[in-house]
Every structure is written in structure tokens, then in C-alpha cells.
C-alpha positions in Angstrom: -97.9 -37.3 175.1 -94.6 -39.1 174.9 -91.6 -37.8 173.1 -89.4 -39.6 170.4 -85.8 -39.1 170.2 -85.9 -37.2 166.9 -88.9 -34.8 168.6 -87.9 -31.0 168.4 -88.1 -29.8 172.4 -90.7 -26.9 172.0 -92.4 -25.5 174.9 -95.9 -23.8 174.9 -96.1 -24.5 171.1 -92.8 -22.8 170.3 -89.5 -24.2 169.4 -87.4 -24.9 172.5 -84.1 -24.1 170.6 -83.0 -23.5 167.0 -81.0 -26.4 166.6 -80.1 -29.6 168.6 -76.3 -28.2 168.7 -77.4 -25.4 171.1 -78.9 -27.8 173.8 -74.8 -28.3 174.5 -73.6 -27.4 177.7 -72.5 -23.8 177.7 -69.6 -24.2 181.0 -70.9 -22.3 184.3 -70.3 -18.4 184.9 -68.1 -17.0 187.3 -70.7 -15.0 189.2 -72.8 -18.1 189.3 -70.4 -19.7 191.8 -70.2 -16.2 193.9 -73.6 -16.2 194.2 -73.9 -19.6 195.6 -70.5 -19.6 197.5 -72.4 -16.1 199.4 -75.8 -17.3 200.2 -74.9 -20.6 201.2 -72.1 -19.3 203.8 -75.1 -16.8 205.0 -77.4 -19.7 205.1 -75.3 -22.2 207.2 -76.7 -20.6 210.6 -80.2 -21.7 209.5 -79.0 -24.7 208.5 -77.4 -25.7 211.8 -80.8 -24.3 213.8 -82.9 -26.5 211.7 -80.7 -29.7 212.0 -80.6 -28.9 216.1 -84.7 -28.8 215.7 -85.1 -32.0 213.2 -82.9 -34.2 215.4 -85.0 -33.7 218.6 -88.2 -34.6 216.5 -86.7 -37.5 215.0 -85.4 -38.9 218.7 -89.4 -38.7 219.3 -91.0 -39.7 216.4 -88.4 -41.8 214.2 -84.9 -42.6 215.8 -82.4 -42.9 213.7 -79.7 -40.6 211.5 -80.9 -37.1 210.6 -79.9 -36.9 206.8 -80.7 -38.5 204.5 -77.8 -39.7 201.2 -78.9 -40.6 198.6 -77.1 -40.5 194.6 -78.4 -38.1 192.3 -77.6 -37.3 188.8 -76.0 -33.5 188.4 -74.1 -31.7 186.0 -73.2 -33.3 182.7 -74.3 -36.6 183.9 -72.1 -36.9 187.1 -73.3 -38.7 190.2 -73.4 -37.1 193.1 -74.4 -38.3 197.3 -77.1 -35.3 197.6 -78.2 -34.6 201.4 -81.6 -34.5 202.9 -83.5 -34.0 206.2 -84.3 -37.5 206.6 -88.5 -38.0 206.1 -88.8 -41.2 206.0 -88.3 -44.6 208.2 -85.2 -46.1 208.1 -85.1 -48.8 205.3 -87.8 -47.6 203.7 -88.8 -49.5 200.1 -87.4 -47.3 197.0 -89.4 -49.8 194.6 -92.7 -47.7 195.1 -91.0 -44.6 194.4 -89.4 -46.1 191.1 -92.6 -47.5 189.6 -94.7 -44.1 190.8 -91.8 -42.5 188.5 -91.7 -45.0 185.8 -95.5 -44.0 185.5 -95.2 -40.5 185.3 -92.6 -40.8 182.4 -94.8 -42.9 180.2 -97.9 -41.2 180.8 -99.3 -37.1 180.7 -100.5 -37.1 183.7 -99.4 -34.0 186.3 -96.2 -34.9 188.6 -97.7 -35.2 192.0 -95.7 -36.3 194.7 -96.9 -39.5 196.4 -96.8 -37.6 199.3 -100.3 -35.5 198.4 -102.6 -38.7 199.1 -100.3 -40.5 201.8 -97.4 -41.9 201.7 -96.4 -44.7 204.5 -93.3 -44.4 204.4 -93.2 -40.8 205.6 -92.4 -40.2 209.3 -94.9 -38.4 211.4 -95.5 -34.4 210.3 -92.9 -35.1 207.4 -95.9 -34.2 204.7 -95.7 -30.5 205.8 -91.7 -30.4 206.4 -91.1 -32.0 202.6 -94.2 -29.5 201.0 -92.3 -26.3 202.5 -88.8 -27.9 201.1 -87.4 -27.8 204.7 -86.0 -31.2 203.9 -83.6 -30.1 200.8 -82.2 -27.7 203.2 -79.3 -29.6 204.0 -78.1 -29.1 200.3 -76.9 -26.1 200.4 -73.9 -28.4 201.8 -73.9 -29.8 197.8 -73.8 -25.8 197.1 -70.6 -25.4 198.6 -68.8 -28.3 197.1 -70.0 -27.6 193.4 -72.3 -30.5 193.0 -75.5 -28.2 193.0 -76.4 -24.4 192.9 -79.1 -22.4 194.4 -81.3 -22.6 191.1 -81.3 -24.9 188.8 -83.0 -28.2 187.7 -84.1 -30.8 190.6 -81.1 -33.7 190.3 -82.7 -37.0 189.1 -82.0 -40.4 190.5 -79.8 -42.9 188.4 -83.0 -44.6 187.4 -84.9 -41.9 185.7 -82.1 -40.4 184.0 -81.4 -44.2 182.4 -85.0 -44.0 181.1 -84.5 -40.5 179.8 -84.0 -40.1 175.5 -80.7 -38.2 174.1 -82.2 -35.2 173.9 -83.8 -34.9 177.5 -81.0 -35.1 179.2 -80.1 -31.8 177.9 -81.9 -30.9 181.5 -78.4 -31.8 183.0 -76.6 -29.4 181.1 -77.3 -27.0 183.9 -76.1 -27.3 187.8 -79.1 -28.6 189.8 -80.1 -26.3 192.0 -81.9 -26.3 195.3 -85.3 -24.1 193.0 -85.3 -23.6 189.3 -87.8 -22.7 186.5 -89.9 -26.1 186.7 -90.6 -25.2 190.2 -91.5 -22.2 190.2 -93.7 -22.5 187.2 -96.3 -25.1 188.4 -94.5 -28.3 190.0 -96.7 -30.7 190.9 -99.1 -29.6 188.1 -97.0 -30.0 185.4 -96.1 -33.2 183.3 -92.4 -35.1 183.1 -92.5 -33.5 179.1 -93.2 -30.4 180.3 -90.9 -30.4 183.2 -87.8 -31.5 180.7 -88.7 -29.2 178.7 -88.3 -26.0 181.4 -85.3 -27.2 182.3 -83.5 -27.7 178.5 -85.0 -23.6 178.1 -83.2 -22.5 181.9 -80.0 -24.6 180.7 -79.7 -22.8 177.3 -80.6 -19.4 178.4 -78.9 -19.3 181.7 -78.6 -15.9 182.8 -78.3 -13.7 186.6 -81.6 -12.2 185.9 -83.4 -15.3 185.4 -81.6 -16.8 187.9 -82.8 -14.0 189.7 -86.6 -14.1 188.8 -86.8 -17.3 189.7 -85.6 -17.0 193.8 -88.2 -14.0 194.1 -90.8 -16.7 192.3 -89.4 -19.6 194.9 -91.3 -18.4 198.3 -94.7 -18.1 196.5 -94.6 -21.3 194.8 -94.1 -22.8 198.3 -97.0 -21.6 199.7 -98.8 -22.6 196.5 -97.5 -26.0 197.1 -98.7 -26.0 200.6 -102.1 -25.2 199.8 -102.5 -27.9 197.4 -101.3 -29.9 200.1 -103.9 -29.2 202.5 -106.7 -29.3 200.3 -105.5 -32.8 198.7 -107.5 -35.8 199.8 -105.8 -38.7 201.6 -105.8 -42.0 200.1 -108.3 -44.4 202.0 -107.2 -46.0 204.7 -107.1 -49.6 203.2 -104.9 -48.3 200.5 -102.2 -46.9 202.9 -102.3 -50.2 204.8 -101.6 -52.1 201.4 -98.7 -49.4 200.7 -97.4 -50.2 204.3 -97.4 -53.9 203.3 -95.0 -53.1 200.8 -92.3 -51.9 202.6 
């Protein structure tokens, strides 16, 4: 289904928000920032652990940097360098990535990750690292200079939110966060409208208790995520090699 820019949101049938007015930006809470400022700063010893562990796979399997920059799009439209585990090989082709997206936008079918049927690009055991979110750890570093939040909406690339309408990128009236609603409430299963949509309803009724439901919701949806992982069939092997010619 594909929206038009005078579309009202609505989500499961119902009316996403009274009035177009109320998708503005409402500012960010005070105890939004605690929360994040806290759990990051707990967080940092995992943080360094995992890096130590990533950089001696990576001297094995893929030599090169550990993280991985890369701009996003984040609150109110402002571009951000978000940080990554690094997954892929060094110099790996973004044009498969932007058409994969470019599809997913103009069509209804669910957002699965090209990662589920193979993905070339991807370093060895990366698939399993990137379906647990191990990779996105290294953004709590975002969380503690105010360019993202523990939840909140995943930060788009430049290039999808150029291709977004007015009123869908009402998703960046919220700080992107590390999990948010759209996550948690079927992923890879949903559609680009539906995931815009999730993310317009967190922005305009941010609150600490959804905020809340949604981290208790984050670990199960993980392991939701890595079951469909393991149970998706790979893409033949002549496909992958065509991929690999690509990059």
C-alpha cells in the first residue's frame, strides 16, 4: 500500500493522531536523558569487553578497523556519524543496500534484512552477530553525546529519509534509539508503512512507561529475530556469487 502526502497516519485501522499539528516535535524530557546518561555509563564495561573480542575475530577473519561510521538521520532531521561493530568487508558496495531499500518503500512487502537469504558482503559469522544486535552496541557511544537514546526509532540513512513524504518524517520527531516500538512489535515482519507508522505513535506519545515496556519487550524480540534467522533459507549459491559480482 503506498501512502500519499495528504494520507491520515492510522495504525491497525485507527487514526494515528487527531490532527497533523500533533505529529510536531514535543522537546525531549529531563528523565529521558538520566536514563540514558545511567545505562550507557553502566554499559561501557560491556562495551569495551565486546570491542576486545570483535577485534581479535576481525584480525582472523576480516582485517581491517573495528567500527564501522556511517551518517544517519536523527532528531529533527540532523545528521549524525552513528557507530557500528564493523560486519562487513572493507569497501563494501552501498548500491545494493539502496535499491534493496528503495524496494521496500515502494512496495508492501515485510522489511527483511538482506542479511536472512545471504548477504556477500557480510564477514564470516557476522549473520548471527547483526541478528542478536551485537553490532549496534557500539552506539551507546551516540547515547552519551545526545545523537541517540536507548529507545527510540532506528536512524535512517540520508537516502531513505530523502524519499520519505512530509508527513513520514514525523518518525524523526523522536531521538533514535538503540530499540524502539517498531522493533519490538514485529521487525522484519512488518512493512516500511507500517514501521513509519510505529514510530509517528512512540514520537507523539512518548512516555517512561512505554519507554519502559518496550526494553522488557527488547530481549524477546531478539531471540524471535534469531529464530527466524535460522530457519530462513539461504539464497542459492549462484545468486550469492552474482551479488559478490557486484561489489
Amino acid at each position: 500500500m503506498k501512502s500519499t502526502p495528504s494520507a491520515r497516519p492510522t495504525i491497525r485501522g485507527k487514526p494515528l493522531v487527531e490532527k497533523t499539528s500533533e505529529m510536531k516535535a514535543k522537546g525531549l524530557p529531563g528523565w529521558k536523558r538520566a536514563v540514558d546518561i545511567t545505562f550507557s555509563l553502566a554499559a561501557m564495561p560491556v562495551l569495551a569487553v565486546c570491542t576486545l573480542m570483535t577485534a581479535t575475530v576481525m584480525a582472523l577473519v576480516s582485517p581491517g578497523p573495528v567500527l564501522f561510521r556511517q551518517e544517519r538521520v536523527g532528531y529533527r532531521g540532523r545528521r549524525f556519524m552513528c557507530y557500528k561493530f564493523r560486519t562487513m568487508h572493507v569497501g563494501a558496495d552501498s548500491t545494493v543496500h539502496q535499491e534493496h531499500c528503495e524496494q521496500l518503500i515502494q512496495s508492501n512487502a515485510p522489511m527483511e534484512k538482506m542479511d536472512i537469504r545471504g548477504d556477500s558482503r557480510l564477514i564470516p559469522g557476522s549473520r548471527l552477530i547483526r541478528a542478536a544486535g551485537l553490532d549496534e552496541l557500539p552506539q551507546i557511544l551516540n547515547v552519551l553525546r545526545g545523537e541517540m537514546s536507548l529507545v527510540g526509532p532506528r536512524p535512517c540513512l540520508p537516502y531513505e529519509y530523502e524519499k520519505y513524504l512530509p508527513w513520514q518524517r514525523a518518525r524523526c520527531n523522536a531521538m533514535p534509539g538503540l530499540t524502539g516500538l517498531w522493533q519490538v512489535s514485529g521487525k522484519n515482519r512488518t512493512t516500511f508503512d507500517e514501521m513509519i507508522r510505529l514510530d509517528i505513535y512512540y514520537a507523539v506519545n512518548l512516555s517512561f512507561w512505554q519507554d519502559l515496556k518496550i526494553t522488557t519487550k527488547t530481549v524477546p524480540a531478539l531471540l524471535l529475530q534469531l529464530r527466524d534467522m535460522g530457519k530462513a533459507p539461504r539464497a542459492p549459491a549462484q545468486t550469492r556469487k552474482s551479488e559478490q559480482a557486484r561489489v
